[in-house]
C-alpha positions in Angstrom: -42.1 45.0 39.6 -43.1 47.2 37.0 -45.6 47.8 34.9 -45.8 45.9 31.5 -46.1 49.2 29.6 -43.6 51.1 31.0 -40.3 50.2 29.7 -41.1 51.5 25.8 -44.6 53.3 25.7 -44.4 54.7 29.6 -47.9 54.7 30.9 -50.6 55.6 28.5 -53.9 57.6 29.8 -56.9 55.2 30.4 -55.3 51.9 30.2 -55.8 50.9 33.5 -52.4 50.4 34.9 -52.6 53.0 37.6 -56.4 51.8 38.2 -54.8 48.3 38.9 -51.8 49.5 41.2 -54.2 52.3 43.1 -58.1 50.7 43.5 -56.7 46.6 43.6 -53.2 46.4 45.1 -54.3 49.9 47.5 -51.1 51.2 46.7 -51.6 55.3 47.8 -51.7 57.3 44.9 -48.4 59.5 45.9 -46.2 56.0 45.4 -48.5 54.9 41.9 -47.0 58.3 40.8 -43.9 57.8 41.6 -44.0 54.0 40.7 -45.0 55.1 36.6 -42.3 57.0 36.4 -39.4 54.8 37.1 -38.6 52.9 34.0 -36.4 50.3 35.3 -39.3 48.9 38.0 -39.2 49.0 41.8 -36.9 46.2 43.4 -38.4 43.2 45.9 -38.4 45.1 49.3 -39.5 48.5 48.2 -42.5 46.8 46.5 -43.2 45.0 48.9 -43.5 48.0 51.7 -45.4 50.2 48.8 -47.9 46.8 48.7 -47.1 46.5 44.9 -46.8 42.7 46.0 -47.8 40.2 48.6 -44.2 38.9 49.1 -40.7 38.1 47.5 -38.3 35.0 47.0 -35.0 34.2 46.2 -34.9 32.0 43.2 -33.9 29.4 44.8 -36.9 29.5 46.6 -39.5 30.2 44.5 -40.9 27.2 43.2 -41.5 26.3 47.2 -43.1 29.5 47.7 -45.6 29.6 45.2 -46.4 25.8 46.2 -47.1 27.4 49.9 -49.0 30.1 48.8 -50.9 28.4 46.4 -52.0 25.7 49.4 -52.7 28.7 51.8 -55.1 30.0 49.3 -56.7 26.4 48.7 -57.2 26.0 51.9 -58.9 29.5 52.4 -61.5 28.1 49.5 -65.3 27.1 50.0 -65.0 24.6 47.7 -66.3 21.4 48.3 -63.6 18.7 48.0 -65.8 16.7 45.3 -65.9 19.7 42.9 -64.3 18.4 39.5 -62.9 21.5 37.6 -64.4 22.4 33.8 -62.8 20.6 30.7 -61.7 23.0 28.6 -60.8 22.2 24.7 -57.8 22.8 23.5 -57.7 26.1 21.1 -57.4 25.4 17.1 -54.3 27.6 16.7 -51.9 27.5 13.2 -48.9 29.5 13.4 -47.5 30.4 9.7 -44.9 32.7 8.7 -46.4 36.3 9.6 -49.8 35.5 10.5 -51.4 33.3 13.9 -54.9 31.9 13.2 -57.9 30.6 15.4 -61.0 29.4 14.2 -62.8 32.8 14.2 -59.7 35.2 14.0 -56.5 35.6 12.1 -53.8 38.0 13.1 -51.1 39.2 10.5 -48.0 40.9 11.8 -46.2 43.1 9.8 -42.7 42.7 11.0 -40.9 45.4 8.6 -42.9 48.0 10.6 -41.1 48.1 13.4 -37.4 47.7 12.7 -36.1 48.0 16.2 -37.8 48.3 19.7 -37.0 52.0 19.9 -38.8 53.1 16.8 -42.7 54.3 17.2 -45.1 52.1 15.2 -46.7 53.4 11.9 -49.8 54.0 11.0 -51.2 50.2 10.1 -49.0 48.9 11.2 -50.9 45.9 13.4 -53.3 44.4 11.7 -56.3 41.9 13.0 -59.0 40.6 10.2 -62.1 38.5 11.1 -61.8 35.8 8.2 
């Protein structure tokens, strides 16, 4: 478990990751502290005990164990049986060379910005335009 900015940026002021691991999971504030600053993550049990998760599975087991969980929580539900779920559309998404387009936004990435994960991005270096 670790936090998905971690590993290259560390935690940044005002992004919310130690909002999400102290006010959602109730993790207490001494272990969200000490939790940021590890790079490489806190392993199964540990997070587990600091309530960082709910459980942990072997890989082996983990397709059954989400499965489980997933039924517990269905079953938990006020749902009405009859309930159909809402149709969603699929997206209008092109992928081409350095750029991903939707119908209302375009993102270009500049991939000779950032020659290896270790360097810090320049200025423009990430670019969204509204076409």
């Amino acid at each position: 478990m670790a936090l998905p900015e971690l590993p290259l940026l560390a935690v940044l002021p005002g992004t919310g990751g130690l909002t999400r691991v102290t006010d959602k999971r109730k993790v207490r504030r001494d272990l969200a502290d000490a939790f940021c600053t590890v790079e490489e993550g806190v392993k199964g049990a540990r997070a587990v005990k600091w309530r960082l998760v709910d459980q942990t599975s072997p890989n082996t087991k983990f397709e059954q164990a989400v499965k489980d969980t997933a039924s517990k929580l269905a079953a938990q539900s006020d749902r009405p049986a009859a309930a159909t779920g809402i149709k969603l559309t699929p997206l209008d998404r092109k992928i081409e060379g350095d750029a991903v387009t939707y119908s209302s936004l375009k993102v270009g990435i500049d991939r000779g910005t950032l020659p290896s994960h270790t360097d810090r991005p320049r200025a423009g270096g990430r670019t969204a335009r509204i076409p």
